[in-house]
C-alpha positions as CSV (number, residue, x, y, z in Angstrom):
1,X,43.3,25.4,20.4
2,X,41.8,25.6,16.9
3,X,39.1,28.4,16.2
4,X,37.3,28.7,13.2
5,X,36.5,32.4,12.4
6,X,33.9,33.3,9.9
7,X,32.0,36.5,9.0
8,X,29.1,38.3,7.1
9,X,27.2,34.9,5.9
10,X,24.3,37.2,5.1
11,X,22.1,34.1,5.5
12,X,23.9,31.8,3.4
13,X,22.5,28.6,5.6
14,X,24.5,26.2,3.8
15,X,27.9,27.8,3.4
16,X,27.9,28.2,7.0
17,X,27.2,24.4,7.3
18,X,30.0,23.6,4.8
19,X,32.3,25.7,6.7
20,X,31.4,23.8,10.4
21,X,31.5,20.4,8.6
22,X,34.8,20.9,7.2
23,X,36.3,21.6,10.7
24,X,34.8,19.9,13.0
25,X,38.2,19.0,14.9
26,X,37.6,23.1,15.8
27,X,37.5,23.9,19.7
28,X,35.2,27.1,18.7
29,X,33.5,29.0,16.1
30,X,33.1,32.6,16.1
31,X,31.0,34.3,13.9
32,X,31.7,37.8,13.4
33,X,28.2,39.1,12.8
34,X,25.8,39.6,9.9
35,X,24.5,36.5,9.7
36,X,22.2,35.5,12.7
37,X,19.9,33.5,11.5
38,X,21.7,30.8,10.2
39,X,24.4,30.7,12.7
40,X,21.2,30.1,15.3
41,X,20.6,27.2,12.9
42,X,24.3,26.1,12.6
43,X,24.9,25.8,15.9
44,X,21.4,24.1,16.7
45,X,22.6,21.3,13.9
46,X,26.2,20.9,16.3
47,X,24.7,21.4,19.4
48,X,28.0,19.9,20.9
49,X,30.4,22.5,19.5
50,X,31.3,25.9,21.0
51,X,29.9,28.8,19.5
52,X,30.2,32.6,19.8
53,X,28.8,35.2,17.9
54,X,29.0,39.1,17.8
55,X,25.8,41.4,16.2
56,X,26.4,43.3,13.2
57,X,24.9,46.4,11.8
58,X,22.7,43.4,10.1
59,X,21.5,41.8,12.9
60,X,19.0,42.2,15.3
61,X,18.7,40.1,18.3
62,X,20.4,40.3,21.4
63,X,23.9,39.5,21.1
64,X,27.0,41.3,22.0
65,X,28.2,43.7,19.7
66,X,31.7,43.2,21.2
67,X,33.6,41.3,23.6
68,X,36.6,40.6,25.4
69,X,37.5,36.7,25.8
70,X,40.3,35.0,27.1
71,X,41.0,32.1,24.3
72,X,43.8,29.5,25.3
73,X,45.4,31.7,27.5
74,X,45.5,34.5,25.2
75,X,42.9,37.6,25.1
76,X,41.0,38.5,22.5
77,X,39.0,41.7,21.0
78,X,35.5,40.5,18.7
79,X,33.9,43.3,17.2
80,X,32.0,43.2,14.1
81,X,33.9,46.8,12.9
82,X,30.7,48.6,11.9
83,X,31.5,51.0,14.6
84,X,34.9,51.9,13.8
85,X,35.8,54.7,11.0
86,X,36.6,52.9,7.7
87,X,39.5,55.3,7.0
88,X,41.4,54.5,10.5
89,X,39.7,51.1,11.4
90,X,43.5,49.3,11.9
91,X,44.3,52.1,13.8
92,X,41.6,51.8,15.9
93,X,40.9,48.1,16.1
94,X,44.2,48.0,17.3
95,X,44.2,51.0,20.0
96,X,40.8,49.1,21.2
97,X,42.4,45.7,21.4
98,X,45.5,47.2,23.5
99,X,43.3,49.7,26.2
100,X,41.4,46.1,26.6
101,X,44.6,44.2,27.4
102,X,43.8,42.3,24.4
103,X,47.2,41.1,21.8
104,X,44.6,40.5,18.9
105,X,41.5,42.2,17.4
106,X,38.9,39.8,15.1
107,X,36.7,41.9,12.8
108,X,33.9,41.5,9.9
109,X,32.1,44.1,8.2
110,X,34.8,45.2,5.2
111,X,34.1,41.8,3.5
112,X,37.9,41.8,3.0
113,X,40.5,39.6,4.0
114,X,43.3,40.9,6.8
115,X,46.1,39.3,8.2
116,X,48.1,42.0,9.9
117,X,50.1,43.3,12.8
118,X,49.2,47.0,13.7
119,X,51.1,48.4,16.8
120,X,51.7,44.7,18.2
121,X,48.4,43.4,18.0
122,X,46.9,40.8,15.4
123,X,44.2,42.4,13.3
124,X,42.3,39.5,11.8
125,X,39.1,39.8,9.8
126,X,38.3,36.3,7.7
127,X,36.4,38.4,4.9
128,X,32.7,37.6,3.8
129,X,32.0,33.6,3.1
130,X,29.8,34.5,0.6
131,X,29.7,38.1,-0.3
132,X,33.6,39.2,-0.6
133,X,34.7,42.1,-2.4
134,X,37.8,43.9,-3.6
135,X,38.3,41.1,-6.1
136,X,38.9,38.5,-3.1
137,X,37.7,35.2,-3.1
138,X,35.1,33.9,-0.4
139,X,36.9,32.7,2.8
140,X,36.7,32.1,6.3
141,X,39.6,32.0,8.8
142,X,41.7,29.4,10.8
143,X,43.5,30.6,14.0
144,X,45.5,28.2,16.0
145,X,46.6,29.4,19.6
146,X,49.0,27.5,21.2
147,X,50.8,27.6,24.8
148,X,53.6,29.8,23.5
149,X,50.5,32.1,21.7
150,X,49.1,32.9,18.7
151,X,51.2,30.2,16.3
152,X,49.0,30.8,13.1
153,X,46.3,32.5,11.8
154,X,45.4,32.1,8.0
155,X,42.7,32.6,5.4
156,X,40.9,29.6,4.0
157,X,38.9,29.8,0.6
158,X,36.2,28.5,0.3
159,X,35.3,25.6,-2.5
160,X,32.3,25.2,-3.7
């Protein structure tokens, strides 16, 4: 299973686009949060795909502002972060993810790229696609879940 993670578009309509486009072979895209209105266009355009998205401090319409998902046999923690203290976010993320049963965590908010184990579970946030900071570039994520588990999760600038 190949999901395409992406975060804090901040109604960047065509970045969002660019990102679907380029991976369509994706089973499902999450979007993180901060960015509702044009991920209710994006997934209007690819009304075929499978989308989920979580609210952040951003948004405003009714969508979850976390969730626990089973995704190719493996669980899953969505959060957008805003809700977690910045000092011990990792710590908490992860503490969240494993009360829930959950192996990895997916987070926005920070605008920064992570990539990281933290007491056995996956922290992954896929940074801002348009508005990173911390001298990062913009990017989006790739995870790749497999029958044996998570077999990859990476960071993918993004080219404009």
């Amino acid at each position: 299973m190949k999901i395409t993670v992406v975060s804090d578009t901040h109604g960047d309509f065509e970045t969002l686009y660019q990102i679907v486009t380029r991976n369509t072979d994706s089973d499902l895209f999450i979007h993180l949060g901060d960015g509702e209105r044009e991920f209710y266009d994006v997934r209007s355009a690819f009304y075929d795909k499978a989308f989920i998205f979580i609210k952040g401090n951003n948004d405003w319409e009714d969508y979850p502002q976390c969730l626990v998902t089973e995704l190719g046999g493996k669980k899953f923690y969505l959060c957008h972060g805003h809700r977690f203290d910045r000092m011990r976010l990792k710590e908490y993320l992860s503490a969240t993810a494993v009360t829930n049963g959950c192996d990895t965590a997916l987070f926005g908010h920070t605008h920064v790229p992570v990539n990281e184990y933290v007491n056995g579970v996956l922290l992954f946030n896929p940074g801002s696609a348009v508005l990173p900071r911390g001298g990062n570039a913009p990017t989006y994520g790739i995870i790749t879940v497999s029958d044996d588990g998570i077999t990859k999760a990476v960071h993918k600038e993004i080219k404009v």
